[in-house]
Z-matrix of the N, CA and C atoms (Angstrom, degrees):
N
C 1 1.447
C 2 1.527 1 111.54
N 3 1.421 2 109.56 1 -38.39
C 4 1.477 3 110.82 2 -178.08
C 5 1.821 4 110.18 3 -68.57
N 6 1.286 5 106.48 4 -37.53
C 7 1.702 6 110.00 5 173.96
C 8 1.252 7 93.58 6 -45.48
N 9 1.382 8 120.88 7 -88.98
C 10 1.573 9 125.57 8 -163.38
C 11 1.628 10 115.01 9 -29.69
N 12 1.338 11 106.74 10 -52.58
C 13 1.495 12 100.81 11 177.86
C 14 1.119 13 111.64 12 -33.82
N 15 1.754 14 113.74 13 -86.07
C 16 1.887 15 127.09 14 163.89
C 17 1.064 16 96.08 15 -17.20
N 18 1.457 17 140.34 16 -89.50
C 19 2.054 18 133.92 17 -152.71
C 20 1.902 19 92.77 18 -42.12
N 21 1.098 20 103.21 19 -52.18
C 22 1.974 21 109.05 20 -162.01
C 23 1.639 22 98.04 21 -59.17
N 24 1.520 23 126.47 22 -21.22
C 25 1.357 24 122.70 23 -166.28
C 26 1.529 25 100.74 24 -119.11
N 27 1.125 26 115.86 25 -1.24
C 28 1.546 27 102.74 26 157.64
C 29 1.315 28 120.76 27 -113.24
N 30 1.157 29 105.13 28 -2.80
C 31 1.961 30 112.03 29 172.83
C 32 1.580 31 99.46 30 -85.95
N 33 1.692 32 123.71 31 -27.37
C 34 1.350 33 124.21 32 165.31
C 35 1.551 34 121.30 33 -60.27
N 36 1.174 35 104.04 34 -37.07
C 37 2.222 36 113.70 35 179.05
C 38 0.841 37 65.36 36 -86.71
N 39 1.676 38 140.92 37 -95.23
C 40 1.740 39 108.02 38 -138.89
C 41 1.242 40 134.00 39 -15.59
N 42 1.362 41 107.90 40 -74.15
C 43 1.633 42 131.76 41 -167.10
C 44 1.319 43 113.03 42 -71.09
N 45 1.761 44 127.53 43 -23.59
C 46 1.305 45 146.21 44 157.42
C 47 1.718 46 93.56 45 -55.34
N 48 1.319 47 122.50 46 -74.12
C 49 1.903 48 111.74 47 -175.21
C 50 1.224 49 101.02 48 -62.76
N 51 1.358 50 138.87 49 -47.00
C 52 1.301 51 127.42 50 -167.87
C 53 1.717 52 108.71 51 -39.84
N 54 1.723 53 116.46 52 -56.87
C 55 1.242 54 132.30 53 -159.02
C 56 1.300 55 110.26 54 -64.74
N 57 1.427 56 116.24 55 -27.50
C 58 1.505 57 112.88 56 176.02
C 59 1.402 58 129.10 57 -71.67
N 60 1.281 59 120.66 58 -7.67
C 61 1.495 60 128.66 59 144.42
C 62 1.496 61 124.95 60 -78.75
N 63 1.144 62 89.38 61 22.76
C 64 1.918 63 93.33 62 162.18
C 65 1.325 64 106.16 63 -138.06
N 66 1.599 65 97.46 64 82.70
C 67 2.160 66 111.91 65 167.31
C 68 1.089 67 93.51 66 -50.72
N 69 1.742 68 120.50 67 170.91
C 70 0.887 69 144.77 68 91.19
C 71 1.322 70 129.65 69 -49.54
N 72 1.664 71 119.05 70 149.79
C 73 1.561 72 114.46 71 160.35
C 74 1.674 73 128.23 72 -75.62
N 75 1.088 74 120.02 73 115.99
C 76 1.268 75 117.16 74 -168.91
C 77 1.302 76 123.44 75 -63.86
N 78 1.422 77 133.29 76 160.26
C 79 1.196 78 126.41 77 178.55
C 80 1.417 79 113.25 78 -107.12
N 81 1.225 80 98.29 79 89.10
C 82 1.849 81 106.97 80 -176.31
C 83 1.825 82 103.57 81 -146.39
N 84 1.648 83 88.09 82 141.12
C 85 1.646 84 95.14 83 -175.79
C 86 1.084 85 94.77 84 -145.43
N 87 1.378 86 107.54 85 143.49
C 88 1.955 87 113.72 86 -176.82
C 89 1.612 88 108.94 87 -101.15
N 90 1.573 89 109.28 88 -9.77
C 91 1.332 90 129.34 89 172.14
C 92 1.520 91 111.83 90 -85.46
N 93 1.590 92 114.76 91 117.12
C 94 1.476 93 103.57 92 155.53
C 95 1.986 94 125.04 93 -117.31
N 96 1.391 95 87.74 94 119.47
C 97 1.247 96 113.03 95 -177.23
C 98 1.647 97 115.57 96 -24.67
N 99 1.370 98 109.56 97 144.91
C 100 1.599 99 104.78 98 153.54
C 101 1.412 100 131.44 99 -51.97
N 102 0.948 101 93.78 100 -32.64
C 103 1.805 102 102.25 101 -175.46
C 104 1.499 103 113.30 102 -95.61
N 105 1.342 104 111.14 103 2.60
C 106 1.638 105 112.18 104 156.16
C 107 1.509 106 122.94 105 -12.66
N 108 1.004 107 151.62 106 166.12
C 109 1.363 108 161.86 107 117.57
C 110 1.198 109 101.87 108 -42.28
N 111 0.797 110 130.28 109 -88.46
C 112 1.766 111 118.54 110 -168.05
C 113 1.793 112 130.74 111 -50.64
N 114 1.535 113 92.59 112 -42.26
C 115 1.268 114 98.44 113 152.07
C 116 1.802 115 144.99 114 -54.60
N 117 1.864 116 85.72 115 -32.94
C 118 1.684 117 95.06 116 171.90
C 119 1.697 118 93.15 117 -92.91
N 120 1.120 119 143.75 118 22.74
C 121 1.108 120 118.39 119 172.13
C 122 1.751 121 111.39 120 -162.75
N 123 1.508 122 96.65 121 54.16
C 124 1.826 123 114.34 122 -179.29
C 125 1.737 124 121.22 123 -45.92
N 126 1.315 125 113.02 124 -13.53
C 127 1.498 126 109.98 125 159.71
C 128 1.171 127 115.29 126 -89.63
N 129 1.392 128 132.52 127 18.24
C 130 1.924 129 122.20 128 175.40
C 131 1.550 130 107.36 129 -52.00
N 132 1.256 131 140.72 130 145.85
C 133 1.569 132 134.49 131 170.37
C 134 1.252 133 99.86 132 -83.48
N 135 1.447 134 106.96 133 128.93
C 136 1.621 135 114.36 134 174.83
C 137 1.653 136 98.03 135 -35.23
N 138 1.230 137 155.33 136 -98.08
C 139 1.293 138 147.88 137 -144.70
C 140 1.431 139 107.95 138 -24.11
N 141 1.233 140 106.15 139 -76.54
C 142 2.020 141 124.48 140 159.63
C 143 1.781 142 118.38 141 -13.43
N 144 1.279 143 74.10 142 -50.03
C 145 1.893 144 92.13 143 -177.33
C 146 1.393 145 122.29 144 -74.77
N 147 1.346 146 100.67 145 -39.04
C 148 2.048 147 120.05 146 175.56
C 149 1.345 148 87.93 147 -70.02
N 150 1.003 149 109.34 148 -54.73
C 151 1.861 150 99.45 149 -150.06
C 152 1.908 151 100.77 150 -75.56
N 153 1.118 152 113.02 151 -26.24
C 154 1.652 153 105.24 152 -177.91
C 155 1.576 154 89.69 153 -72.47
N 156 1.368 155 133.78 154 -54.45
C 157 1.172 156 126.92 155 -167.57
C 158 2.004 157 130.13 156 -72.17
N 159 1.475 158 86.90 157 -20.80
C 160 1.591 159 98.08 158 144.74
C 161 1.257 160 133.69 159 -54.07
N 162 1.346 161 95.74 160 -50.99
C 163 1.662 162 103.51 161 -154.32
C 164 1.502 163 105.63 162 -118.80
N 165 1.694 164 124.44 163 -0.45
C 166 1.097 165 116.72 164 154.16
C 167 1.256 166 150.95 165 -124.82
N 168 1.484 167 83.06 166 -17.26
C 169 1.532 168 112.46 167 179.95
C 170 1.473 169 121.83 168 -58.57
N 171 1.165 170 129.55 169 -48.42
C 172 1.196 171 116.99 170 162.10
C 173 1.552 172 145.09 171 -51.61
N 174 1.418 173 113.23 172 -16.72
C 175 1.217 174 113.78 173 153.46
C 176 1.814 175 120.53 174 -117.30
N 177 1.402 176 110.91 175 15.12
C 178 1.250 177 120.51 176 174.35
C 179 1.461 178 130.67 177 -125.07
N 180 1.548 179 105.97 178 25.13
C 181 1.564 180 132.01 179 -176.55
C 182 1.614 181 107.35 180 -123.03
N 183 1.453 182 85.06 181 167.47
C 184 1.767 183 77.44 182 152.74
C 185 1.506 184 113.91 183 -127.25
N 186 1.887 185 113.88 184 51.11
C 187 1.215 186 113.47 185 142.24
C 188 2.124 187 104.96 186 -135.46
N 189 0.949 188 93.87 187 142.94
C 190 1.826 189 115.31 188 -170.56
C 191 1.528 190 97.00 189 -109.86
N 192 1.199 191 119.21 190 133.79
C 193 1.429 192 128.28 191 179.91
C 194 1.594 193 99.85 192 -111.04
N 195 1.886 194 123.09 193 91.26
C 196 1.470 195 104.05 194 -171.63
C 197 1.242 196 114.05 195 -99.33
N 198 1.231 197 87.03 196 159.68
C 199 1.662 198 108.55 197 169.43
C 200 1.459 199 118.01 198 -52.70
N 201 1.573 200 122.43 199 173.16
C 202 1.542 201 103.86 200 -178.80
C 203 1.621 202 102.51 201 -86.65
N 204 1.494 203 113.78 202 -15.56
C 205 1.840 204 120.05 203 -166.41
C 206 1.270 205 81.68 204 -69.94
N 207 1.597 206 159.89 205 -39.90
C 208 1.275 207 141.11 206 -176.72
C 209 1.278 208 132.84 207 -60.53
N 210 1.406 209 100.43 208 0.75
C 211 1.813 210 108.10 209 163.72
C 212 1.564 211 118.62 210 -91.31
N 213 1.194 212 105.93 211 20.19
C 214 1.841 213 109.35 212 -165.38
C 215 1.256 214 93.04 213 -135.85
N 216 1.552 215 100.95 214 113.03
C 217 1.813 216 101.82 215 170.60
C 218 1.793 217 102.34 216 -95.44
N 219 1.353 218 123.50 217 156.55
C 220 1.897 219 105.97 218 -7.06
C 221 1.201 220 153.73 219 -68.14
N 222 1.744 221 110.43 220 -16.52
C 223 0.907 222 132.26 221 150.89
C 224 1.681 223 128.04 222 6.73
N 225 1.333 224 106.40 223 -69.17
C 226 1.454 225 143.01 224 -171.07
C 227 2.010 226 94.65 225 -60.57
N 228 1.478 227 92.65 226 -58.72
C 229 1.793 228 93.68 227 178.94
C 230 0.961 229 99.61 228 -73.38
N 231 1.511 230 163.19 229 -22.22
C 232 1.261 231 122.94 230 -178.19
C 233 1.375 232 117.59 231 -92.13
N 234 1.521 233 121.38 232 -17.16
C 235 1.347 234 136.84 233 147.80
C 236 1.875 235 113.52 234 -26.16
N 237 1.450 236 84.18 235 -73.71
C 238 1.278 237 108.81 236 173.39
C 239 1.760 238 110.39 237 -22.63
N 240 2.020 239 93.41 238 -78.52
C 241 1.553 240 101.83 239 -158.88
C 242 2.218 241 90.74 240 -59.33
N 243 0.959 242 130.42 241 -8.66
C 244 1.562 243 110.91 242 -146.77
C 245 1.655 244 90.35 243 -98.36
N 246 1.801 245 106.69 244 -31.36
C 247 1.727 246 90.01 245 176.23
C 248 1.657 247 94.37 246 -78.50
N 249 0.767 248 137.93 247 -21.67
C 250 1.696 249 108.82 248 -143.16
C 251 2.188 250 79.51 249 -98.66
N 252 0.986 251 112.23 250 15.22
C 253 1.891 252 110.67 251 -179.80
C 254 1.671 253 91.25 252 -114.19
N 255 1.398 254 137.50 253 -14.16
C 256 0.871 255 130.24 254 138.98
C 257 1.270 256 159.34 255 -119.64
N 258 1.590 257 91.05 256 34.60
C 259 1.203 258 118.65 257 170.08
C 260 1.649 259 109.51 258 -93.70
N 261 1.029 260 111.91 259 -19.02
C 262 1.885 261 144.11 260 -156.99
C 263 1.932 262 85.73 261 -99.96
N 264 1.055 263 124.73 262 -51.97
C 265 1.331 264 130.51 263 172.58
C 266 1.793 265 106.49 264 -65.08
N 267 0.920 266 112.33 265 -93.15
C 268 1.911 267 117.92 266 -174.67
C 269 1.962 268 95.01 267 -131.57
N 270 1.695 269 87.71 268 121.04
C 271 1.635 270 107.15 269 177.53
C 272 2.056 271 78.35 270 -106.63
N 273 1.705 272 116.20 271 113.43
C 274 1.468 273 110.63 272 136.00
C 275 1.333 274 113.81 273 -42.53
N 276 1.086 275 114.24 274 -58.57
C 277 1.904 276 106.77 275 -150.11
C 278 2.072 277 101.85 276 -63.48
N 279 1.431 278 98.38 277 -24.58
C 280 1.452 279 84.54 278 160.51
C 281 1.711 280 136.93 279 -99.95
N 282 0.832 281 105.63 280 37.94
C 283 1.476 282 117.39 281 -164.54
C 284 1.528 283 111.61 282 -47.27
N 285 1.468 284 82.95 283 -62.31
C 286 1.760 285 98.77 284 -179.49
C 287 1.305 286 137.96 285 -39.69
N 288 1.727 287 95.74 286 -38.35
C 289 1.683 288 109.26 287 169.16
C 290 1.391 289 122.78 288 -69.57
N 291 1.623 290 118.35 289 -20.65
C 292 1.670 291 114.76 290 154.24
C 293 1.296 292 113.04 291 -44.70
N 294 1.877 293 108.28 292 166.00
C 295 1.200 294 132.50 293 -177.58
C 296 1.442 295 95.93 294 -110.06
N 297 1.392 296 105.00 295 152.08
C 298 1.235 297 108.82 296 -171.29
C 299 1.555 298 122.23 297 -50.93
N 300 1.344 299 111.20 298 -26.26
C 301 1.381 300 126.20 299 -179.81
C 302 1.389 301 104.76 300 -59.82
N 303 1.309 302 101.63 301 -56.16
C 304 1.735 303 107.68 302 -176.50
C 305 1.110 304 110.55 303 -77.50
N 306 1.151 305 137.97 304 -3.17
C 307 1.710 306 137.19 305 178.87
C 308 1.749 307 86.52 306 -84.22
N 309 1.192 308 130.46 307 -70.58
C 310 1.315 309 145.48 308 -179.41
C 311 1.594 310 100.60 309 -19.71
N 312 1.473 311 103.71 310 -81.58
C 313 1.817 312 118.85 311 -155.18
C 314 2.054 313 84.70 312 -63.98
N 315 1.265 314 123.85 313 -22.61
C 316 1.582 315 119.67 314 -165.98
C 317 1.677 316 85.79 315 -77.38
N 318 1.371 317 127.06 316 -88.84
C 319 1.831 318 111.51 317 174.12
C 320 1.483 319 117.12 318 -8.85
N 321 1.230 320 112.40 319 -56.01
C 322 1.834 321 112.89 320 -167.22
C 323 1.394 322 91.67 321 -46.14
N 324 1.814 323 102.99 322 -82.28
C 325 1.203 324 115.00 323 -154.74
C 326 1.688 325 115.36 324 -46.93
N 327 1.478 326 120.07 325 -23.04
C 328 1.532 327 121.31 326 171.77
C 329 1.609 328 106.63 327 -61.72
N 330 1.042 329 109.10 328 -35.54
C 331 1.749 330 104.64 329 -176.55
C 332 1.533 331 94.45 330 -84.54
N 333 0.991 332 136.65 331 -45.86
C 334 1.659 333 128.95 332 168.15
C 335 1.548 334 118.76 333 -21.71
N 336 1.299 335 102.25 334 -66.71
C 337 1.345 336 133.56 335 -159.27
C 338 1.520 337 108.07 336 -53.28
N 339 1.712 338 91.69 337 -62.96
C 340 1.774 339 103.20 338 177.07
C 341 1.323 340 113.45 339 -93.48
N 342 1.161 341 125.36 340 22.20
C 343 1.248 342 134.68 341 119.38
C 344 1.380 343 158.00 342 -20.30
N 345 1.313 344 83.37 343 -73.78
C 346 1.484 345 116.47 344 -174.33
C 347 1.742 346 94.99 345 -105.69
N 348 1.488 347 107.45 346 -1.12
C 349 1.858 348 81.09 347 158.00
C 350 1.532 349 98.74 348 91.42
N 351 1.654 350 135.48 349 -2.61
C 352 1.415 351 127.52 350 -156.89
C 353 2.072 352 97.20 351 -125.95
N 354 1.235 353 85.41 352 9.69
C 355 1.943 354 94.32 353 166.06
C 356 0.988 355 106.32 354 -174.37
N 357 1.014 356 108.45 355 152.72
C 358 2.093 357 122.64 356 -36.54
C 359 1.002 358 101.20 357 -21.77
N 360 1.514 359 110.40 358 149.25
C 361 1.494 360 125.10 359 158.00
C 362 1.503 361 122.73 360 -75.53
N 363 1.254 362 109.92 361 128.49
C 364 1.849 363 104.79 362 -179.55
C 365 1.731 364 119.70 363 -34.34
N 366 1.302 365 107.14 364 -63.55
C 367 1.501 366 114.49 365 159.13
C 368 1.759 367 107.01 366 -0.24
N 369 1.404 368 88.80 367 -80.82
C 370 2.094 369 115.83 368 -162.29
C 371 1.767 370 91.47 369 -55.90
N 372 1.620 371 134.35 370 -47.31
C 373 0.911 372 131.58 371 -151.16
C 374 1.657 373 106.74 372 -74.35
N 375 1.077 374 97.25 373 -39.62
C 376 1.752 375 119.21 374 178.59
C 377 1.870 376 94.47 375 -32.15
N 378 0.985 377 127.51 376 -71.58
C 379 1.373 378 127.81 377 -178.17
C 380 1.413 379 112.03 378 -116.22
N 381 1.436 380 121.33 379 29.64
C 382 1.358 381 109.91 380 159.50
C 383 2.131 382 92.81 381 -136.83
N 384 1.131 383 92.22 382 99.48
C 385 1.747 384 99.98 383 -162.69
C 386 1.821 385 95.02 384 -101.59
N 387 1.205 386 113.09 385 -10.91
C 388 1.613 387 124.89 386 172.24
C 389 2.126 388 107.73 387 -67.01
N 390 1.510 389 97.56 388 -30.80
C 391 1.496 390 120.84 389 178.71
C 392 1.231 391 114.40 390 -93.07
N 393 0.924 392 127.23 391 16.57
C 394 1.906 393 132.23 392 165.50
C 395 1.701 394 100.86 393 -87.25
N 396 1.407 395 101.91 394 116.67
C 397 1.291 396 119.89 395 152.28
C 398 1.369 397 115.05 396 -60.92
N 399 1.538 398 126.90 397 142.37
C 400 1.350 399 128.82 398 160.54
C 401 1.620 400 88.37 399 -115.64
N 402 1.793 401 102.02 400 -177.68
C 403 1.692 402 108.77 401 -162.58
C 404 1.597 403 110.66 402 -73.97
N 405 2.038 404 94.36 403 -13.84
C 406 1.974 405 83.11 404 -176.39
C 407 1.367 406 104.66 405 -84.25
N 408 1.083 407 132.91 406 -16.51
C 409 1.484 408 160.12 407 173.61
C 410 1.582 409 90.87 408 -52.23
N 411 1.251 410 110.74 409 -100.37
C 412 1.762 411 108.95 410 175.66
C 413 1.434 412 123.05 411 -53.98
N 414 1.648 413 126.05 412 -14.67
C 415 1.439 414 108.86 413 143.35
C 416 1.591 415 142.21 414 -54.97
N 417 1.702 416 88.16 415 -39.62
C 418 1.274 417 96.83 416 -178.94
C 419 1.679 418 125.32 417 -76.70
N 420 1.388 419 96.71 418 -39.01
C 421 1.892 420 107.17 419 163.21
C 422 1.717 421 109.10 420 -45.94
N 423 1.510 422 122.00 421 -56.53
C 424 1.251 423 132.17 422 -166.79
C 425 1.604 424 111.18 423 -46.06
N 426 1.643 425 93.04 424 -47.62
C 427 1.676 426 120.28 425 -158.43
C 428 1.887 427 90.09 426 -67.31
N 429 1.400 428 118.50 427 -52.65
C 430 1.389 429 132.55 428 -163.40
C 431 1.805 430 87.46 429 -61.47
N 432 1.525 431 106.12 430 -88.57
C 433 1.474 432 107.95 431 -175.32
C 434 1.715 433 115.15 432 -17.07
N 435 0.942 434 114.13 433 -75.64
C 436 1.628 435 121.97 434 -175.28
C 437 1.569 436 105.59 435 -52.29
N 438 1.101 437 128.09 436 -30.23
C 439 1.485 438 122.61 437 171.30
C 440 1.574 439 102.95 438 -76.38
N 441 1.070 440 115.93 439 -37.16
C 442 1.552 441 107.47 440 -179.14
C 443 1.161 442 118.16 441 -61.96
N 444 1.849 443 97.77 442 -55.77
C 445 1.409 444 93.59 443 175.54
C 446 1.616 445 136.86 444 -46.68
N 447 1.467 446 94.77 445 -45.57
C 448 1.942 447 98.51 446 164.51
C 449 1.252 448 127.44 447 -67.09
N 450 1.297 449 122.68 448 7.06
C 451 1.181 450 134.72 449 168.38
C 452 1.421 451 123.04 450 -99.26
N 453 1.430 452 111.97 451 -27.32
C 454 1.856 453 118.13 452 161.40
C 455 1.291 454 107.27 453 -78.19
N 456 1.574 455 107.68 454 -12.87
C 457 2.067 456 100.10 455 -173.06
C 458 1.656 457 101.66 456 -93.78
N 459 1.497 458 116.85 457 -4.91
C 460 1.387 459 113.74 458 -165.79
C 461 1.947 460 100.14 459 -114.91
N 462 1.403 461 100.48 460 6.59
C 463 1.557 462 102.43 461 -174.53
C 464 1.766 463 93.90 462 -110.90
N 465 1.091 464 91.42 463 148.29
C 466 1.899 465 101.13 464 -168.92
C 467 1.485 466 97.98 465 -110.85
């Protein structure tokens, strides 16, 4: 019985070193796009601006600032699948290439979101505690969004 244990705990390190030669590609760019968010929208108030880039940017860009636990798969893949599911949801760095319509309903749904408490995701907050919204935090995002938004509906 004691053999088996040992065989069961070295086929576990095995397959643990084995897995770490299967990267992922990271999501990092030293280029920022024209169609940035910030770029399409150069009056954000620094507060507005920290806090979207706190609390979203890393899984809603296409640059990710990682942690060191993101060099250890599996780790690394579930990192992986969670930016590129919200990158698939709202990419900032592409902002620009929306239509005004979709720039519009994209503001709403950001005040929706942190809203309702579902962004950040608990997951992300667990070790990114710099990314916790408090209520002036999601007042103040709400207040910004909705001014923006009436401001792409009032530009022709």
């Amino acid at each position: 019985m004691k053999l088996n244990g040992r065989i069961i705990l070295y086929l576990l390190l095995g397959s643990f070193v084995i897995i770490q030669f299967f990267r992922v590609e990271k999501n990092v760019s030293d280029e920022v796009p024209a169609s940035d968010f910030f770029l399409q929208n150069p009056s954000i108030p620094d507060s507005i601006g920290m806090t979207i880039r706190t609390s979203c940017y890393d899984c809603h860009s296409n640059h990710t600032a990682y942690p060191w636990y993101a060099e250890v798969a599996p780790v690394s893949w579930l990192i992986n699948q969670h930016i590129s599911n919200g990158k698939h949801e709202l990419n900032f760095s592409e902002f620009g290439n929306l239509d005004k319509q979709k720039k519009i309903a994209v503001l709403n749904h950001i005040c929706e979101v942190i809203e309702d408490g579902e962004m950040p995701p608990a997951n992300y907050l667990w070790l990114h505690k710099d990314a916790v919204l408090d209520e002036n935090d999601v007042e103040a995002l709400c207040d910004w969004a909705d001014e923006a938004a009436m401001h792409i509906m009032r530009d022709k």
